[in-house]
C-alpha positions in Angstrom: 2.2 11.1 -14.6 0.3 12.1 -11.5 0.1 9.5 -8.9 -2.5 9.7 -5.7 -1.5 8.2 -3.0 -3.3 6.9 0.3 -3.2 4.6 2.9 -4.0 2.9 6.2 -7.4 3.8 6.7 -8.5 1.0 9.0 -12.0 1.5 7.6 -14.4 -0.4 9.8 -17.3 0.3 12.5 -15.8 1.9 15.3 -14.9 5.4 16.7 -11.8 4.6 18.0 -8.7 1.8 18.0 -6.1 1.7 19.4 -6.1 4.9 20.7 -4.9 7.0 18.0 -6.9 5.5 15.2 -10.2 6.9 14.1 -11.5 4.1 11.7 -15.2 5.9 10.8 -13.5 9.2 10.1 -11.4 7.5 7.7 -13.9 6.7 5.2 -14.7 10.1 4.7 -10.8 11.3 5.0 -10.5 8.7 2.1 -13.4 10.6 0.0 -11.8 13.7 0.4 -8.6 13.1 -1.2 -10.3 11.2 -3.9 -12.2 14.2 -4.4 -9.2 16.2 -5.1 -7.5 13.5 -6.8 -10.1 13.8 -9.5 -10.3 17.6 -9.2 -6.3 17.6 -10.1 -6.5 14.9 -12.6 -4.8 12.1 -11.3 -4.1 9.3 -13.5 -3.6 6.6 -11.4 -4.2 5.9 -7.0 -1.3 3.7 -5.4 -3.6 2.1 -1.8 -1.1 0.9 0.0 -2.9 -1.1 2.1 -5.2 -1.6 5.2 -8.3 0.1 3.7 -10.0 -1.8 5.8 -9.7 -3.7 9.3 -10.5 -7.1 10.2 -13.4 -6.5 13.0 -16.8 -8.4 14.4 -15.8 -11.5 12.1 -15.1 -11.8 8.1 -18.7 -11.2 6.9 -18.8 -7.7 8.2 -14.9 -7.0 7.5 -16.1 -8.1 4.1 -18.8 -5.3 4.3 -16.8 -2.4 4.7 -14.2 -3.2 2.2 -16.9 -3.4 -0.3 -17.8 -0.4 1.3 -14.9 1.8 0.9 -14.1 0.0 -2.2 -17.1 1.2 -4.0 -16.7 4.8 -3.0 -12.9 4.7 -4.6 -13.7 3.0 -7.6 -17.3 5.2 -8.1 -14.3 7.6 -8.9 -13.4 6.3 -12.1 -9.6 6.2 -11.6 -7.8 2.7 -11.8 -6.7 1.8 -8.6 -3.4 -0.1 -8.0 -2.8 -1.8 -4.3 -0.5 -3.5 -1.8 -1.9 -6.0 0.4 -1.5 -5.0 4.1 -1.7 -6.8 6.7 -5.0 -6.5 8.1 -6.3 -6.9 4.0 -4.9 -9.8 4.6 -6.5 -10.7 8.0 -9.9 -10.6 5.9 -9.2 -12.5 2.6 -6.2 -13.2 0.6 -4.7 -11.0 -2.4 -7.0 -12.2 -5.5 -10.4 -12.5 -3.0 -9.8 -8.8 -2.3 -9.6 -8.1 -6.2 -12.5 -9.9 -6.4 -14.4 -8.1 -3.9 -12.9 -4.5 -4.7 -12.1 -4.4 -7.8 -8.8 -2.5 -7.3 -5.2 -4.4 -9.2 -3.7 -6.1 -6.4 -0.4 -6.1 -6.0 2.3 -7.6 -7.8 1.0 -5.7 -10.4 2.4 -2.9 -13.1 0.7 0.7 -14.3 3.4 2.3 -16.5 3.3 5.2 -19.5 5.7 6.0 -22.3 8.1 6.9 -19.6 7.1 6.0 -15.8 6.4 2.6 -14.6 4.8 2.1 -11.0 5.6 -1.3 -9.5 3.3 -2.3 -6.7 4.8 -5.4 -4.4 3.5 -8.0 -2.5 5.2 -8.7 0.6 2.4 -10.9 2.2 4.1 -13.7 3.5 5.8 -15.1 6.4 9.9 -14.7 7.1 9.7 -18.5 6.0 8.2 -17.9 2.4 5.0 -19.2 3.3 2.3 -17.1 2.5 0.1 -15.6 4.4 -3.4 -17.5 5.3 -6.6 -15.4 6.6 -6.9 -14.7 9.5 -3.8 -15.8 10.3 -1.0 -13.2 10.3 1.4 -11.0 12.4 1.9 -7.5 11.2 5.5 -7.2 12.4 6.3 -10.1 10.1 6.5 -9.7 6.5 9.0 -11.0 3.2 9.3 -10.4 -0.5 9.5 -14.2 -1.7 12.5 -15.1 -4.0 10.1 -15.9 -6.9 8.4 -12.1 -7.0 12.2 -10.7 -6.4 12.9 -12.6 -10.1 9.7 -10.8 -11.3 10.6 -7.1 -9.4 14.1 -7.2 -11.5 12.4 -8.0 -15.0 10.3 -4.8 -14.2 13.1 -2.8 -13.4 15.1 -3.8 -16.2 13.4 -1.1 -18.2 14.9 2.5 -19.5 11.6 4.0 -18.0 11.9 6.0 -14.9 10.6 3.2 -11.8 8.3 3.7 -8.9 8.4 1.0 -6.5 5.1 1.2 -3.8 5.3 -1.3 -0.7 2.9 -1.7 2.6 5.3 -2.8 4.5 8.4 -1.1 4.7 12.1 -1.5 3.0 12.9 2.1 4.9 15.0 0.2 7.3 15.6 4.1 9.6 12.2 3.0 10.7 10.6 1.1 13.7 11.9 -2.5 13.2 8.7 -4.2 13.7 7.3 -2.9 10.6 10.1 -3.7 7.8 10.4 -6.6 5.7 12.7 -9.4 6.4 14.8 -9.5 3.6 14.9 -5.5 3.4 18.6 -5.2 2.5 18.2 -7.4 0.0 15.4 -5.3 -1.9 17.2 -1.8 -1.1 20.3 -3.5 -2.8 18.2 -4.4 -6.0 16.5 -1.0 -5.9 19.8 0.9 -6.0 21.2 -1.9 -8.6 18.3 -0.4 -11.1 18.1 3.1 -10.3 15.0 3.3 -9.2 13.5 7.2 -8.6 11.2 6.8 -5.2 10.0 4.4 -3.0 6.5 5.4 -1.7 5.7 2.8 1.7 2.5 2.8 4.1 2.3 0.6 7.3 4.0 2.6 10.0 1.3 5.5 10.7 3.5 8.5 11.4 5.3 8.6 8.1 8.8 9.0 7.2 11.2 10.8 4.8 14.7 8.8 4.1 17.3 8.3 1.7 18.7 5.6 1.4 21.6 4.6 -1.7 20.5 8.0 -3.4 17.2 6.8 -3.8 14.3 8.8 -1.5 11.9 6.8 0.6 8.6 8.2 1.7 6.2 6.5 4.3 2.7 7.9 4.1 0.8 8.7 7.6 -2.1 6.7 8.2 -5.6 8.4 6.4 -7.3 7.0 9.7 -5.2 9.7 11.9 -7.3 12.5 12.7 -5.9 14.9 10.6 -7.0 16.6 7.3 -4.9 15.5 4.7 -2.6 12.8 5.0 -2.8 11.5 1.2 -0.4 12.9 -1.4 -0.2 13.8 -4.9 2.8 12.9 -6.7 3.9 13.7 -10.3 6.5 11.5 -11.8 
């Protein structure tokens, strides 16, 4: 299975945020690697969240995730993503759906032999889910309930890809993992499962951690020319 994955592009109408992001670049960074995800045949994209960013209210937020949305999707290849945490500044998990038409995370793409879980870690440390606008990017948890349902996918003899926003890596910055982090690498190890593929903290990572390798995407909104990847499982 060949697996195209991006992230982070922060798609919205400005040159520049936060000093390092390039949020109109971004857009056409994104188009780019679709372009070569379709020239190499991928069969599925894993976004791993903030495609776009919450900016000049939700009406025009709204805008350019229909925006970037439709220039994914004119693609033709399903699309599978993980609520970030400025997606979720904009509208909740099943309003983005809605709006983009990409699977929204928890959500399952599998083959004869691979199966991709995406998970939803868009809720406060308290189990409370997250309400728009309302949310704090260094704060994050995988509720009990979608733990149940990330073991019944994993009990499987396929070969498991679990993709994330925010990260599990815990050799990261600390403001960007999950809460109960140790408590998913110890359920991910229990399984077997073959990668971890994360987005959220821009200038990527490469970890192991219980055998299992962990890769954190760079942002697409970095101004560089390819930060996506192409991965076959």
């Amino acid at each position: 299975m060949k697996i195209g994955i991006v992230t982070d592009a922060h798609y919205c109408d400005l040159e520049l945020l936060g000093g390092d992001r390039k949020p109109r670049y971004a857009f056409s960074a994104v188009k780019a690697a679709f372009e070569e995800f379709k020239k190499q045949g991928v069969q599925v994209v894993a976004s791993l969240g903030d495609m776009a960013h919450y900016n000049d209210g939700k009406d025009e937020s709204i805008k350019h995730l229909r925006e970037i949305s439709e220039m994914m999707n004119s693609y033709g290849i399903p699309i599978y993503h993980c609520m970030g945490n400025h997606d979720n500044e904009i509208v909740n998990g099943k309003e983005y759906a809605e709006i983009s038409g990409f699977n929204v995370a928890p959500a399952v793409f599998e083959d004869d032999e691979v199966r991709l879980i995406f998970v939803d870690a868009s809720y406060w440390p308290s189990g409370k889910p997250y309400e728009a606008p309302n949310v704090d990017w260094t704060q994050s948890l995988v509720p009990e309930h979608e733990l149940d349902w990330l073991k019944k996918q994993l009990n499987t003899e396929k070969r498991t890809v679990v993709f994330t926003h925010q990260n599990i890596d815990k050799n990261i910055n600390e403001d960007h993992i999950i809460s109960n982090a140790d408590e998913i690498n110890g359920i991910l190890a229990d399984y077997g499962v073959s990668h971890v593929f994360q987005g959220h903290y821009h200038y990527g990572a490469e970890n192991v951690i219980n055998g299992i390798p962990y890769t954190t995407l760079r942002a697409m909104c970095l101004d560089e020319s390819k930060n996506y990847l192409i991965a076959e499982v």
